[in-house]
MARROKOL-608717 format. One record per residue (C-alpha): residue number from 1; x, y, z. Coordinates in Angstrom, 2 decimals. Layout:
// residues N
@n = NUM | c1 = X | c2 = Y | c3 = Z .
...
This chain:
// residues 201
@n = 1 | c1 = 8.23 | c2 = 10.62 | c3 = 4.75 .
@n = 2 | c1 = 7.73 | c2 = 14.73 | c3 = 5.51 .
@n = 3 | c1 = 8.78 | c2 = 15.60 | c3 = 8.53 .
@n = 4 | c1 = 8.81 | c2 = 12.92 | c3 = 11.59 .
@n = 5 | c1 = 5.41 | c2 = 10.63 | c3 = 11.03 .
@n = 6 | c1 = 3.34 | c2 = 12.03 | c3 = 7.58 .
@n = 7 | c1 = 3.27 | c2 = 9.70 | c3 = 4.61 .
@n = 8 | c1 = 2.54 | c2 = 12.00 | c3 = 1.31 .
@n = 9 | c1 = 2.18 | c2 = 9.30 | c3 = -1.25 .
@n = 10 | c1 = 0.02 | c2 = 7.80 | c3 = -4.61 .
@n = 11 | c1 = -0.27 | c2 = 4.69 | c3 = -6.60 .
@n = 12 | c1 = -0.48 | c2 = 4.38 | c3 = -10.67 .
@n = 13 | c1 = -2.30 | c2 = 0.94 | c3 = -11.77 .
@n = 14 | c1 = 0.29 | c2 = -0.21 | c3 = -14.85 .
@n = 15 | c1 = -0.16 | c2 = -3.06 | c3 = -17.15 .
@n = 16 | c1 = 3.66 | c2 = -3.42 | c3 = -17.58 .
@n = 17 | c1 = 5.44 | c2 = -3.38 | c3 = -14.56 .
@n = 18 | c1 = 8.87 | c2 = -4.56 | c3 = -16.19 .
@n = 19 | c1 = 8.88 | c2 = -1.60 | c3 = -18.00 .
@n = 20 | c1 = 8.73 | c2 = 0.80 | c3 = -15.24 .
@n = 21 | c1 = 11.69 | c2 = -1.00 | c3 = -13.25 .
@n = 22 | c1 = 13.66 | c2 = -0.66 | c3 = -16.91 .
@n = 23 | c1 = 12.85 | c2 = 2.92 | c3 = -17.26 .
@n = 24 | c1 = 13.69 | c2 = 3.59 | c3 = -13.22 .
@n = 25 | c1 = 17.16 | c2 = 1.99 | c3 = -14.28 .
@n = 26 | c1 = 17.55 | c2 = 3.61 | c3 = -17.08 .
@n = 27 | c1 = 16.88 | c2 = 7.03 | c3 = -15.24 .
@n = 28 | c1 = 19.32 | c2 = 6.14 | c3 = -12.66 .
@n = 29 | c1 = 17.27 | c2 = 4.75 | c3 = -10.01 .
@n = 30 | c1 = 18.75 | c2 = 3.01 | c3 = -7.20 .
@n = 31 | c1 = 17.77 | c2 = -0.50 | c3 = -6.36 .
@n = 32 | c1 = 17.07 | c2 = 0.37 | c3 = -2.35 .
@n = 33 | c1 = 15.16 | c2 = -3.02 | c3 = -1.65 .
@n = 34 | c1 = 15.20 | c2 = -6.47 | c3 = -3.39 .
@n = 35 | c1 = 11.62 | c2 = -7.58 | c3 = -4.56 .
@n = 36 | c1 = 10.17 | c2 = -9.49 | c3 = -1.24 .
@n = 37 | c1 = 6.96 | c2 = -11.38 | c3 = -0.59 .
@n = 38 | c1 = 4.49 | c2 = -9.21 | c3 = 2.07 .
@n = 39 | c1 = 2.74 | c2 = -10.94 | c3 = 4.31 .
@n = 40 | c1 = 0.45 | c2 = -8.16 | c3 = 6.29 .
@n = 41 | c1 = -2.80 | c2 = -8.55 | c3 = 9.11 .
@n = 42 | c1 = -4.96 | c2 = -5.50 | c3 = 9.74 .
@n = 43 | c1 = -6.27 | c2 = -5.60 | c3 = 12.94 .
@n = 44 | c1 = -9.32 | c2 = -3.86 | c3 = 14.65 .
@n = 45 | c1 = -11.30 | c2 = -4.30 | c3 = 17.66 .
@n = 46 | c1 = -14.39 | c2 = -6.56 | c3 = 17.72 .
@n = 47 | c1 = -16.34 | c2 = -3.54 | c3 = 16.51 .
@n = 48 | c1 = -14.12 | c2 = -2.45 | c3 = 13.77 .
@n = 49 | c1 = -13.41 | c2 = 1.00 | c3 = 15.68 .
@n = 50 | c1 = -10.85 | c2 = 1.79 | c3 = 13.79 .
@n = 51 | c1 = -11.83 | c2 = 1.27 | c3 = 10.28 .
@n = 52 | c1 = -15.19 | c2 = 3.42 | c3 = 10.88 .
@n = 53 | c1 = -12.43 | c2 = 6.43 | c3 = 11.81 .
@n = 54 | c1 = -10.34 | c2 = 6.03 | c3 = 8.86 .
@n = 55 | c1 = -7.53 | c2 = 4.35 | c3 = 11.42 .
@n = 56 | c1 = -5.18 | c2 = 1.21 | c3 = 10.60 .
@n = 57 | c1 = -3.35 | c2 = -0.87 | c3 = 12.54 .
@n = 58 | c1 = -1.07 | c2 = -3.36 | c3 = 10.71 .
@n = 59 | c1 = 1.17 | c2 = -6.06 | c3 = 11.29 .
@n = 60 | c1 = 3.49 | c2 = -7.05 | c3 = 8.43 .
@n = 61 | c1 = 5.68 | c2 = -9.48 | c3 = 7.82 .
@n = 62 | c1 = 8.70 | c2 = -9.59 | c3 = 4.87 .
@n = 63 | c1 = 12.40 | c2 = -9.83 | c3 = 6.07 .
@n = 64 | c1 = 10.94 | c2 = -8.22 | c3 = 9.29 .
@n = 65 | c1 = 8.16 | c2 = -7.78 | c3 = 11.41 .
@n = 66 | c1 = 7.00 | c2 = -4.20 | c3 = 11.71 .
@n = 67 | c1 = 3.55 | c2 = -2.93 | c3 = 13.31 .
@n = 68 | c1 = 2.41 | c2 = 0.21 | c3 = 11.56 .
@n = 69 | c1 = -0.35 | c2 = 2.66 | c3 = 12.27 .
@n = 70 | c1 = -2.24 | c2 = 5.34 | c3 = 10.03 .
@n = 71 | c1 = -4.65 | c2 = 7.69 | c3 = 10.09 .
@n = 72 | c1 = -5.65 | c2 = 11.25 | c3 = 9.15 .
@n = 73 | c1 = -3.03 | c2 = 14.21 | c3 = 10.29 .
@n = 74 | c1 = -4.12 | c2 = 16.09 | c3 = 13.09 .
@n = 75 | c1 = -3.82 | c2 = 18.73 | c3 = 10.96 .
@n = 76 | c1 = -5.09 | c2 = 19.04 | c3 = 7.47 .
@n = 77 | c1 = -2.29 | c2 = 19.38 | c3 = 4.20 .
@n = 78 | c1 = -3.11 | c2 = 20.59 | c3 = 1.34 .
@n = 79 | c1 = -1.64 | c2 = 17.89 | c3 = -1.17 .
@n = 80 | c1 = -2.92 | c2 = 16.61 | c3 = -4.26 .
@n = 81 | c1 = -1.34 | c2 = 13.30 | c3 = -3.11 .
@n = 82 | c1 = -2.96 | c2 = 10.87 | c3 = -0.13 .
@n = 83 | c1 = -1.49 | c2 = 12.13 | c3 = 2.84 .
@n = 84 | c1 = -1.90 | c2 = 10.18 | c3 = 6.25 .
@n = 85 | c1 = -0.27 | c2 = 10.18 | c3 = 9.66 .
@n = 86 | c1 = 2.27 | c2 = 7.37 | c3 = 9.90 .
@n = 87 | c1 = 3.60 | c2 = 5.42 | c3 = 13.15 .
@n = 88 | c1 = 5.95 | c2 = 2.34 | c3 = 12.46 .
@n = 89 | c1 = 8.11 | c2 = 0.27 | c3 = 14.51 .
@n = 90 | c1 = 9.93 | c2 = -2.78 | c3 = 14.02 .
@n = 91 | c1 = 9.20 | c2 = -5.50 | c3 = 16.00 .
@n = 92 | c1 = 11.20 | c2 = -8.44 | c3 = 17.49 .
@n = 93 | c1 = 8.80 | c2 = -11.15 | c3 = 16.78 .
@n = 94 | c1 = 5.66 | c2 = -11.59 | c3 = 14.47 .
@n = 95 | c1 = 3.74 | c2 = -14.30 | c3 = 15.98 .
@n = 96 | c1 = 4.53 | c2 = -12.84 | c3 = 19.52 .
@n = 97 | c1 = 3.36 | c2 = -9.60 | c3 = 18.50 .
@n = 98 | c1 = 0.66 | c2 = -10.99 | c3 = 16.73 .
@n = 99 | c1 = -0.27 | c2 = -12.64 | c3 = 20.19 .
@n = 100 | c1 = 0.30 | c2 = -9.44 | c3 = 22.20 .
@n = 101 | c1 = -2.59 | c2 = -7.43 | c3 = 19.90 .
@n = 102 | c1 = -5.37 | c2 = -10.07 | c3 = 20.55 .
@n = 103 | c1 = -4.63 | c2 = -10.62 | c3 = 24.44 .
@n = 104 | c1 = -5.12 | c2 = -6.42 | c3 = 24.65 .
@n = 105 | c1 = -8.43 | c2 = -6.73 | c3 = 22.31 .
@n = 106 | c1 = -7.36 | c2 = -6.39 | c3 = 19.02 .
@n = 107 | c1 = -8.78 | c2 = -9.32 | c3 = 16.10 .
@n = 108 | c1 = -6.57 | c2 = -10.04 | c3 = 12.90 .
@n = 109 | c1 = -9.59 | c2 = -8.96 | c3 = 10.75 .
@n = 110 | c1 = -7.56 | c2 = -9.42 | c3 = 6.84 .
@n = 111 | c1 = -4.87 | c2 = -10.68 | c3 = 5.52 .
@n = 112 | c1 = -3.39 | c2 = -8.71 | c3 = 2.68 .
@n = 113 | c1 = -0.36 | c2 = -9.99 | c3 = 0.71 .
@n = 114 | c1 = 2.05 | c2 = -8.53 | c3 = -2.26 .
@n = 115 | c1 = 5.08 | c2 = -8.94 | c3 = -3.50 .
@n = 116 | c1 = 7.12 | c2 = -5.28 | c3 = -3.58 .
@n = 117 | c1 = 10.57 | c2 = -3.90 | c3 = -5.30 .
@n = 118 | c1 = 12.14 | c2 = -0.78 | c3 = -3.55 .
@n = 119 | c1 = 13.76 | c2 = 1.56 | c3 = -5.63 .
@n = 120 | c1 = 15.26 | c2 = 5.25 | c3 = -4.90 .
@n = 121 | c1 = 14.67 | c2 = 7.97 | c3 = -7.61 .
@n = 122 | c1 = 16.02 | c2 = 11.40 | c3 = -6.43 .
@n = 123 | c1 = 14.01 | c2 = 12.31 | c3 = -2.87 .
@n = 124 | c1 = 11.09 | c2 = 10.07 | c3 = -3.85 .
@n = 125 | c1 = 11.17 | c2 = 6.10 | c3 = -2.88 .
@n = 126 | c1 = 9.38 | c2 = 4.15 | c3 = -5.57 .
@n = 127 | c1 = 7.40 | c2 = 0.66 | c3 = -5.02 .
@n = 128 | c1 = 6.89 | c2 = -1.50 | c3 = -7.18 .
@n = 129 | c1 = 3.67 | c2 = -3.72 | c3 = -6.44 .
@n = 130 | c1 = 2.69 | c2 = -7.22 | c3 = -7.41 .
@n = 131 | c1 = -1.01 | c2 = -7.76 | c3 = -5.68 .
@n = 132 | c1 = -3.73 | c2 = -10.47 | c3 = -6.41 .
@n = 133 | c1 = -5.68 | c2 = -8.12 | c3 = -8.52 .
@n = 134 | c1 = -3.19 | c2 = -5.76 | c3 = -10.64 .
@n = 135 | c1 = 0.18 | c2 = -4.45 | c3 = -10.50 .
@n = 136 | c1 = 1.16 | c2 = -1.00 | c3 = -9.21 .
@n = 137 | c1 = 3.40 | c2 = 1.70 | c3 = -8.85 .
@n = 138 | c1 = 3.64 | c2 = 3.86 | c3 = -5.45 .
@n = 139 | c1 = 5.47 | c2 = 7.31 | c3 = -5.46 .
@n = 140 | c1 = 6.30 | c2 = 8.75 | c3 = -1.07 .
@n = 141 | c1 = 7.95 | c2 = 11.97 | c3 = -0.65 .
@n = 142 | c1 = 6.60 | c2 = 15.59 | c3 = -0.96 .
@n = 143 | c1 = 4.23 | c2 = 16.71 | c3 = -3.20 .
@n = 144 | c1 = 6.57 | c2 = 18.27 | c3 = -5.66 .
@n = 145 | c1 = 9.15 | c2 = 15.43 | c3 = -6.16 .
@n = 146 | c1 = 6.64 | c2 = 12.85 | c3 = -6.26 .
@n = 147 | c1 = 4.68 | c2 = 14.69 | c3 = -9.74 .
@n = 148 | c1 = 8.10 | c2 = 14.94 | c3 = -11.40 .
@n = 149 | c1 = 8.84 | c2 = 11.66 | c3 = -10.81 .
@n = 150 | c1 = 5.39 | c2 = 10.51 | c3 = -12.23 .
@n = 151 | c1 = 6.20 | c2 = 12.90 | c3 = -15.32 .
@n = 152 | c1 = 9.78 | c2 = 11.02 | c3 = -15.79 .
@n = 153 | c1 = 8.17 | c2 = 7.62 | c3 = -15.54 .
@n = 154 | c1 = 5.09 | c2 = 8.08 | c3 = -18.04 .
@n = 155 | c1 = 2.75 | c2 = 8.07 | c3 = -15.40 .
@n = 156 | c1 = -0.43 | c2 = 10.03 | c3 = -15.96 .
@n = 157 | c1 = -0.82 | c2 = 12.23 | c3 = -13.13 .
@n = 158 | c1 = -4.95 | c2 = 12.44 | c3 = -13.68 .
@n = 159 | c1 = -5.02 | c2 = 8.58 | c3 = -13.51 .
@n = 160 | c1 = -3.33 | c2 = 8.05 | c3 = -9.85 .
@n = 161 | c1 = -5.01 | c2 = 6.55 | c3 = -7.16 .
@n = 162 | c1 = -5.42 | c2 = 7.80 | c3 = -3.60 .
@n = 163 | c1 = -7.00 | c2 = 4.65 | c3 = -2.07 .
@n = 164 | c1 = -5.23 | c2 = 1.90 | c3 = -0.01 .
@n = 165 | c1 = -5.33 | c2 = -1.66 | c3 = -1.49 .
@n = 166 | c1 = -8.13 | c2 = -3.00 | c3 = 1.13 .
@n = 167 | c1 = -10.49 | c2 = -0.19 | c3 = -0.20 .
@n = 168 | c1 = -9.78 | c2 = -1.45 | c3 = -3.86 .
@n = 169 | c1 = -10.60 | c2 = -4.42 | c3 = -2.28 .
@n = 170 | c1 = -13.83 | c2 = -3.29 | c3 = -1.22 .
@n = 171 | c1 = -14.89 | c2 = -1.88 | c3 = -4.06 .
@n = 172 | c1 = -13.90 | c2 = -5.25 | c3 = -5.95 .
@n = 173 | c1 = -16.22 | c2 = -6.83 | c3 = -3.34 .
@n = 174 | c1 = -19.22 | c2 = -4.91 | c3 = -4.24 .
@n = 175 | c1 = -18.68 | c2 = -4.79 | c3 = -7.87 .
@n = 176 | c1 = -17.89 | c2 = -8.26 | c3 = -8.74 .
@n = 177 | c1 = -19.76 | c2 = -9.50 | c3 = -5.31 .
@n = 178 | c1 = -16.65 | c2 = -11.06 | c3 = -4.07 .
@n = 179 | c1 = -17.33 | c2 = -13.19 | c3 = -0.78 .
@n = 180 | c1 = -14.64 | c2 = -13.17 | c3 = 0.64 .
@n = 181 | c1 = -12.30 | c2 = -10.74 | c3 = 2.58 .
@n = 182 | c1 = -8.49 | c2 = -11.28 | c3 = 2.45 .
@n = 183 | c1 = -6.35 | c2 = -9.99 | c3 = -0.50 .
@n = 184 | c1 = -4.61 | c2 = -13.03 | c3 = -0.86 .
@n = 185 | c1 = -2.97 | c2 = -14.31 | c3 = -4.19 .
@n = 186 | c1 = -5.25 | c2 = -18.00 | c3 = -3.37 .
@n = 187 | c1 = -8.70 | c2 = -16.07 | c3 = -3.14 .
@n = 188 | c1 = -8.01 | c2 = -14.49 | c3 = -6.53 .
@n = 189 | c1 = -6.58 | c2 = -17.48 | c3 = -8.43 .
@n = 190 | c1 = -8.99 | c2 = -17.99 | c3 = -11.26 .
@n = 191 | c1 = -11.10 | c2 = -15.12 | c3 = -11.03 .
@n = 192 | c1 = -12.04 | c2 = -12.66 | c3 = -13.97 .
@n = 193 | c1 = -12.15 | c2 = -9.58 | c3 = -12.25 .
@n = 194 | c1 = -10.43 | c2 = -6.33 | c3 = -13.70 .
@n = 195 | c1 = -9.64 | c2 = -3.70 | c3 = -11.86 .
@n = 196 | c1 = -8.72 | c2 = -1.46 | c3 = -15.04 .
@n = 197 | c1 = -12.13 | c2 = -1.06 | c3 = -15.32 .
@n = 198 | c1 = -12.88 | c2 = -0.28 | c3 = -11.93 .
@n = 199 | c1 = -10.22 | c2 = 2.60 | c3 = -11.83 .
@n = 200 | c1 = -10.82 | c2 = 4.32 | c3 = -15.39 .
@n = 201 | c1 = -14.52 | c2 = 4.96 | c3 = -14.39 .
């Protein structure tokens, strides 16, 4: 995080995901949070208001319940990262909270699920990223920190990603005509879809 609520961040698609954790050890990474199925609900209104303004609104789920919203700074930053206004609290209670957002309007619209590794490597925090369709890596911090840290893990700086996982999603969807909507580790069971090729385009 920069300052109190901006998120500068970006993901690398990797075909060897062991490998990165051995070379974050190796480096002297530190193990920050233990790898942790993610159980998370974008919701919207009936309209999907806040998807047509770039806005999200998620409820997750892994050893807690936090509700998180994000959307563009109210001020532009220059970054060659993906950088988005970020608002998270923790919550007491998922399926109360969950119960709160539809009684004031709000629809679960997709379920998204992963499971994610935490690791500290100097001022950047680095993700690890199981998902249905691929495995990443995710570098947050500033700008600067975040390319060296790329640089010390073999990650090619012209091949990161500045999309969230739900617009992979959707771009899965329309290539591979995908019916269905959740990112969900079920829905992709079986299915020959890469998303190498999607990304390398």
């Amino acid at each position: 995080m920069t300052g109190e609520t901006l998120e500068i961040e970006v993901k690398f698609l990797v075909e060897d995901l062991a490998a990165v954790r051995q070379r974050l050890l190796t480096l002297g990474a530190t193990a920050h949070k233990p790898r942790v199925y993610e159980r998370n609900i974008r919701f919207d209104n009936p309209w999907d208001g806040l998807r047509t303004q770039g806005k999200l609104l998620r409820l997750r789920q892994d050893t807690a319940a936090r509700l998180t919203y994000k959307g563009e700074p109210e001020t532009a930053v220059a970054s060659e990262a993906r950088v988005r206004e970020e608002l998270e609290v923790e919550v007491g209670d998922f399926q109360t909270t969950f119960d709160l957002l539809k009684h004031v309007g709000f629809e679960p619209k997709q379920i998204y699920e992963k499971y994610r590794e935490t690791f500290v490597f100097g001022q950047v925090e680095v993700v690890l990223d199981e998902l249905p369709y691929g495995d990443f890596v995710e570098l947050e911090g500033d700008d600067g920190p975040i390319r060296a840290a790329a640089v010390a893990l073999n990650l090619d700086w012209d091949q990161r990603i500045l999309a969230n996982y739900l617009a992979i999603l959707a771009s899965l969807q329309q290539r591979f005509g995908l019916e269905f909507d959740d990112l969900t580790f079920e829905n992709f069971a079986g299915i020959d879809v890469s998303v190498m090729d999607l990304l390398v385009e």
